[in-house]
MIKOLRO-492132 format. One record per atom (N, C-alpha, C, O, CB): residue in one letter; x, y, z. Coordinates in steps of 0.05 Angstrom, whole numbers, plus 5000, padded with zeros to 4 digits. Glycine has a CB too. Layout:
<nodes>
AXYZ...
</nodes>
This chain:
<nodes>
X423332356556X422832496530X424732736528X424732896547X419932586528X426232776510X428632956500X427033206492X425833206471X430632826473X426933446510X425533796500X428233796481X427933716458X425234156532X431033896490X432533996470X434733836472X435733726492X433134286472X435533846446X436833556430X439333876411X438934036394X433233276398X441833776433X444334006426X446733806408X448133676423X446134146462X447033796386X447833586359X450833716353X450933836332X445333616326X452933706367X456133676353X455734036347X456134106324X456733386315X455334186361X455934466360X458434616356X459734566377X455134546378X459334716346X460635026340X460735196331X460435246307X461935066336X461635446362X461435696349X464035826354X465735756370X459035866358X464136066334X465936196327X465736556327X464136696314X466536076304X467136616341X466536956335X468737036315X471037056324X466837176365X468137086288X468937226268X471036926262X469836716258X470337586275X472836926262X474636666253X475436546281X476536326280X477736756232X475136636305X476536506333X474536356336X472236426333X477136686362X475436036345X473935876354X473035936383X474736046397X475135646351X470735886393X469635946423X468735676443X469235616467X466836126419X467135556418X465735236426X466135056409X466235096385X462635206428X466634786423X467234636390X465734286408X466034166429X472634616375X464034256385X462934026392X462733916415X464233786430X463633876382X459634036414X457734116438X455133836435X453533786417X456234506431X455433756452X453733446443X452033546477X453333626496X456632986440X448333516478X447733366503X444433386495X443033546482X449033536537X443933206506X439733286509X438533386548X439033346572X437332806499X436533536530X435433586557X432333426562X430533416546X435233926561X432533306588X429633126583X427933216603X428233376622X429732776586X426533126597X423533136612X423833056643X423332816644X421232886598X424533156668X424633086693X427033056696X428032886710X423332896701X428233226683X431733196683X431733516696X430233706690X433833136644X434933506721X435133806721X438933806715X440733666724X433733976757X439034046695X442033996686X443934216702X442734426708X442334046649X446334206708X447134446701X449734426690X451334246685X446934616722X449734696688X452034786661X454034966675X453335196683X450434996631X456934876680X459635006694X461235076681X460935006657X461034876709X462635166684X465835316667X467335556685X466435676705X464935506631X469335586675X470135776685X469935986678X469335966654X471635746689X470036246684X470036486678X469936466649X470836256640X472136626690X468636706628X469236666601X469436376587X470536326566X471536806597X468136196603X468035946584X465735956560X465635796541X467235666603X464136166564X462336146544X460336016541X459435926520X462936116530X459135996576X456935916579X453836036574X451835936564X457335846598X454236336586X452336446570X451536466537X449436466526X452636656578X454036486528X454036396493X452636126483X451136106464X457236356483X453635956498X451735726491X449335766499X448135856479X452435476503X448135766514X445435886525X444135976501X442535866486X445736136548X445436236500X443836426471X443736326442X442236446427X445436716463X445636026430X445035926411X444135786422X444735616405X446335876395X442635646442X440835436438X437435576436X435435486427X441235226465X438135856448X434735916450X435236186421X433836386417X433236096494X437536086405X437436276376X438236486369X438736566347X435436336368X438336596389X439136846394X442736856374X444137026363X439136896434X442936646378X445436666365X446136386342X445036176348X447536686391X447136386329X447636146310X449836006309X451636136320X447436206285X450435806302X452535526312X453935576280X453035586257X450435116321X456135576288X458135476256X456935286242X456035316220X461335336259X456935076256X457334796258X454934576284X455234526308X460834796266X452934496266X452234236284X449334406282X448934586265X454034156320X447534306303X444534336309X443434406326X444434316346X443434186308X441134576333X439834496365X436734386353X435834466332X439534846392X436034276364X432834156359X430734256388X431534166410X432933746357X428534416387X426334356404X423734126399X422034096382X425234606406X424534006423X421433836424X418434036412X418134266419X420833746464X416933936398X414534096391X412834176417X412034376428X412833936370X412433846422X410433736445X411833696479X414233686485X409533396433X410133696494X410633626511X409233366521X407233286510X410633816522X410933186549X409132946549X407132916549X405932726539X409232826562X406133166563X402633106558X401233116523X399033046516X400933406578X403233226506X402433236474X401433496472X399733536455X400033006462X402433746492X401333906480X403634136471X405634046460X399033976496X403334396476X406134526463X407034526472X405934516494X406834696454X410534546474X412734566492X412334846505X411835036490X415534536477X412334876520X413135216532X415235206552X415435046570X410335386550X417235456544X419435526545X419635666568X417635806571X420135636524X421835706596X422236006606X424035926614X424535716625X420636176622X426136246604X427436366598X428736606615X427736826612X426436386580X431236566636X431636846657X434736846656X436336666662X430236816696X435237176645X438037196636X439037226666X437737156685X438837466612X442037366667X443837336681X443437716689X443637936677X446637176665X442937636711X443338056720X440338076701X439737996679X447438336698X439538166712X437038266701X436538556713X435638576736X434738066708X437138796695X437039016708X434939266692X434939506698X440239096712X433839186678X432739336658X429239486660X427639586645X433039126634X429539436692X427139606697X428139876712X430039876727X424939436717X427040056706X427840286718X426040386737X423840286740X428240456701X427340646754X425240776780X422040816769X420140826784X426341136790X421940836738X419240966724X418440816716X416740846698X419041146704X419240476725X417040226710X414340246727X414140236752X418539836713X412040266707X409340296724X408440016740X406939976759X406640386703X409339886728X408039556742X408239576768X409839716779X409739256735X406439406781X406739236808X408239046805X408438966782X404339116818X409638906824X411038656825X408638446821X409138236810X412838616853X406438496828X404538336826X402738336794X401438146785X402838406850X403138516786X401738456762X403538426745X402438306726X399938646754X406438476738X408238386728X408838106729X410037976712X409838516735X407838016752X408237666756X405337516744X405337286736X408637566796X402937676745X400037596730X401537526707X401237296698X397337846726X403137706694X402237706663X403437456655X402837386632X403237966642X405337276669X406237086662X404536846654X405236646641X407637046678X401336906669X399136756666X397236776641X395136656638X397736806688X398936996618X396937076601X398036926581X400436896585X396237376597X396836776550X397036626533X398136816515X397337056515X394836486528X400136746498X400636976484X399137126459X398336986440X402836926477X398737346460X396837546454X394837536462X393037556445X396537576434X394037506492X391537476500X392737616530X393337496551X390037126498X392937936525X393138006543X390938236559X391638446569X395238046538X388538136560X386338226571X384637976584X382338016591X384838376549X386037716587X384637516588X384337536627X386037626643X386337236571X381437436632X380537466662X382237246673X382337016663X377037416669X383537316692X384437076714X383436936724X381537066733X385437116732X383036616733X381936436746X383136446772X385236556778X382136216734X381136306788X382436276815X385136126802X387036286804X380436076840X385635926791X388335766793X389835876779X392135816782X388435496785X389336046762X391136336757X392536496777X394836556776X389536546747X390336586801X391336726825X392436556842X394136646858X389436866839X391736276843X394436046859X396936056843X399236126849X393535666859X396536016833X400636016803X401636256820X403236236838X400336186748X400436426813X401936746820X402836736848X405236786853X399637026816X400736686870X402136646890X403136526898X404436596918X401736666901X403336196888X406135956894X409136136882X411336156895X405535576868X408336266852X411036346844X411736546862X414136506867X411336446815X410836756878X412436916882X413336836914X415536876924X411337196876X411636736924X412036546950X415236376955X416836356974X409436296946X415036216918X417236106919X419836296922X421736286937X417235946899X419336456901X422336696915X421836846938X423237026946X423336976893X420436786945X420437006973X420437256971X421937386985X422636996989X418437376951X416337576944X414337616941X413237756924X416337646932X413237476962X409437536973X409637806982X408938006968X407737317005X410637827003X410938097020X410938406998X409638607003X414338057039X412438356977X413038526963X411238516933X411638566910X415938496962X409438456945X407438516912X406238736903X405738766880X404838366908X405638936926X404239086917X406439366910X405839606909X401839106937X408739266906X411539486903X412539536878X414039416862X413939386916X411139786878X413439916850X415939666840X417339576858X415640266866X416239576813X419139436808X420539636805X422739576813X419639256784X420539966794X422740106794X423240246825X424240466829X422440306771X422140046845X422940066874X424639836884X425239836908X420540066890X425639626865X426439466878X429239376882X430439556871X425239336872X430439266889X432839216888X434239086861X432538916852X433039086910X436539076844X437838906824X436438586841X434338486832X442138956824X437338516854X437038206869X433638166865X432737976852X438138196910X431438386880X429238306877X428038306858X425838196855X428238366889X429838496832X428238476804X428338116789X426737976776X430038736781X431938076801X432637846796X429137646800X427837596780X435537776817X428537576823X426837406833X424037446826X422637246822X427137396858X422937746823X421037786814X420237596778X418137506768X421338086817X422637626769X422437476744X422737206741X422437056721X423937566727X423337166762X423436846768X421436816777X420736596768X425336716786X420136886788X416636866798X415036916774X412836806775X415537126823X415437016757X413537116730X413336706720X411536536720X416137436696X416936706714X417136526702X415436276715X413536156704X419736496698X416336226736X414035996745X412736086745X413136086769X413735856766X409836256740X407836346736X406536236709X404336156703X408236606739X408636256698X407636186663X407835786666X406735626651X410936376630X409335726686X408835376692X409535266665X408135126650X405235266702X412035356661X413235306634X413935056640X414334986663X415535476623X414034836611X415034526610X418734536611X420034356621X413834366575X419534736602X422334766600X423534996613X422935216602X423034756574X425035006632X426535266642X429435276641X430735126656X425935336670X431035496618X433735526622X433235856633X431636036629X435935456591X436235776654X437135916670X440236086672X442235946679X436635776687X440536256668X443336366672X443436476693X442336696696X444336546655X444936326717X445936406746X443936556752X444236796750X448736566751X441536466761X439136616772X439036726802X437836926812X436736426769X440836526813X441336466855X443236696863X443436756887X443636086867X445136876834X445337036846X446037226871X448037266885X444637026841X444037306869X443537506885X442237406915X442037556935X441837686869X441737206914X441037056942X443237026958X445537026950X439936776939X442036976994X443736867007X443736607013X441636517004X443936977024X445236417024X445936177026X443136077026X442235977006X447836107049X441136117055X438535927054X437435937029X436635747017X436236007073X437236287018X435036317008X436436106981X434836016966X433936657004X439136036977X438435886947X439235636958X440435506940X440235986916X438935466986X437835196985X435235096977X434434876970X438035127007X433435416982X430635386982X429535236948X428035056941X429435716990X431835486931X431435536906X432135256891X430635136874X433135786899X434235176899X435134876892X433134716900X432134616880X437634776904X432034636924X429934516929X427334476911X426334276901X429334616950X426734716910X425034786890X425834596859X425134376851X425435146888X427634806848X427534646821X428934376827X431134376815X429034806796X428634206836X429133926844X426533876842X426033696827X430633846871X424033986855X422233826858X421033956831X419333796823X420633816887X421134106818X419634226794X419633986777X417633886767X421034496779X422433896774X423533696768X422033406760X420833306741X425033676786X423033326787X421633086803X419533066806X418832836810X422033036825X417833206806X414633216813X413433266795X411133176791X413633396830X414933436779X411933546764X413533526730X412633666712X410533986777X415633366726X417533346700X418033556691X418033566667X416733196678X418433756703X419533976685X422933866679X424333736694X419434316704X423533976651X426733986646X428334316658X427234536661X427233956607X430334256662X431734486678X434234486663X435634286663X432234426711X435234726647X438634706647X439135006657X437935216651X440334626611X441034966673X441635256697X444835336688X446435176698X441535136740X445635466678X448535646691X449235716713X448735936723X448835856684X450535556722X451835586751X454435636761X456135536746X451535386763X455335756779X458435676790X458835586817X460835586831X460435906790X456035496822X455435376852X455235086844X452835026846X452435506869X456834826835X456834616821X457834516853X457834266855X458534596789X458334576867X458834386896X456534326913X456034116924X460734516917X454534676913X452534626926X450034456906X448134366918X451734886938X450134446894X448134406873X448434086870X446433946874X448834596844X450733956863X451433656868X448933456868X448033306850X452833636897X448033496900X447233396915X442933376895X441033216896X448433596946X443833676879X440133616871X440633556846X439533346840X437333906871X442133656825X442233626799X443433236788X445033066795X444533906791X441733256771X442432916752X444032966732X444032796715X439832736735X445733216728X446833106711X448133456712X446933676712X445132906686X451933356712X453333616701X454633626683X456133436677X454933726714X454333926664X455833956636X458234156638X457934396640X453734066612X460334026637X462334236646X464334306622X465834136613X464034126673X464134566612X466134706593X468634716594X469234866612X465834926591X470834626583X472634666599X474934706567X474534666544X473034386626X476834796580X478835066555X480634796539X482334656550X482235416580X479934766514X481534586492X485034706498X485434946494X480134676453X486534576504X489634606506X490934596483X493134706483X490834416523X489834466456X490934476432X490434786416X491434846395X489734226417X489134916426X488835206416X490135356433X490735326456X486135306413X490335586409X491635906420X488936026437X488836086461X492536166387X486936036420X484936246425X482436036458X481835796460X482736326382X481936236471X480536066493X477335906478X475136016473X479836316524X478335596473X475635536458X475135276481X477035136490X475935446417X472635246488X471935136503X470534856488X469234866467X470535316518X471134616504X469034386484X467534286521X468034386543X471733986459X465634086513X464734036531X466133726548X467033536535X462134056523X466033736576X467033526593X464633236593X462233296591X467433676626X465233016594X462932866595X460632976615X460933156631X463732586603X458432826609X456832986632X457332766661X457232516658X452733036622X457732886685X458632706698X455832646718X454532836726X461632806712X454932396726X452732366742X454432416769X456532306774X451132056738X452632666792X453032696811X452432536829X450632376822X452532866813X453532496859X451732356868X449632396885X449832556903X452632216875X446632206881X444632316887X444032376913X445632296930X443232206878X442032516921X440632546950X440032316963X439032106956X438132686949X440632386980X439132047007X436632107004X434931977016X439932027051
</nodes>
């Protein structure tokens, strides 16, 4: 089942072309990722598919439903995430609760399987230890993960990602890959990630979208490469 359905895209800043017919779907137990080089304008695509920004030319579509028929739910973790300061009052731990709350229902009592989510998500980044810590105590890298723990918290049907691994070291983002492989595989979540780790990644991802610079232009405009099937895991 196709969440987002990306239809012959282009964009343009002011008259310079940037992207030019941008074709791919993202499905249901699919995990994608998305390469280029420096300034290919992968974060740009990113932000017109979730609106933030608008396409010259072409479409993006969200699934309503999800397979189970109920609403799609979305998450969403930019690139550098630095925007908590020394004076944010949260806990890392209740900052990762709220991912459990429905929206505008933020007084709602937690269930036990509320308090399991929270601690698989932060478990999965490897921020149990650190829950009960000030976020304007934490590091750029651990704010990084703390919000990646929110996000699986909320056990969203769809997760785009801009270069989330970051700030990790080597294990810690086999772990992370592991992970969204099986988010994947197991449990059908769709995945499209921004990466520049497309060697290590190979091995989990079904499918790569690679940007790459149109030679018939002056201005650096990027179209997309077929998506190439990697090959899979033993």
């Amino acid at each position: 089942m196709s969440y987002i359905n990306v239809n012959k895209v282009r964009f343009k800043y002011e008259t310079e072309p940037v992207l030019e017919n941008i074709s791919f779907e993202v499905n249901a137990g699919e995990f994608i990722i998305l390469t280029g080089e420096n300034g290919a304008a992968k974060s740009t695509l990113l932000r017109i598919i979730l609106g933030i920004l608008q396409p010259d030319k072409g479409s993006i579509s969200f699934a309503k439903k999800n397979i189970a028929g109920e609403k799609l739910l979305t998450g969403y973790v930019p690139q550098q995430i630095a925007s908590f300061n020394a004076g944010f009052p949260s806990t890392v731990l209740e900052l990762v609760r709220s991912g459990r709350f429905p929206n505008g229902k933020w007084f709602k009592r937690l269930t036990e399987r509320d308090h399991e989510h929270v601690e698989k998500a932060l478990k999965s980044v490897e921020m149990w230890d650190f829950r009960y810590k000030r976020i304007g105590e934490l590091s750029g890298g651990q704010k990084q993960r703390i919000c990646l723990a929110r996000m699986f918290a909320m056990d969203p049907d769809l997760l785009i990602l801009d270069e989330p691994q970051t700030a990790m070291d080597k294990n810690s983002k086999m772990r992370f890959y592991e992970l969204l492989h099986h988010e994947a595989k197991v449990h059908n979540k769709a995945i499209l990630m921004v990466t520049h780790d497309s060697e290590e990644l190979e091995r989990y991802a079904d499918k790569h979208i690679r940007l790459v610079r149109r030679e018939d232009v002056s201005w650096k405009c990027f179209s997309m490469d077929l998506c190439k099937e990697p090959s899979k895991r033993p």
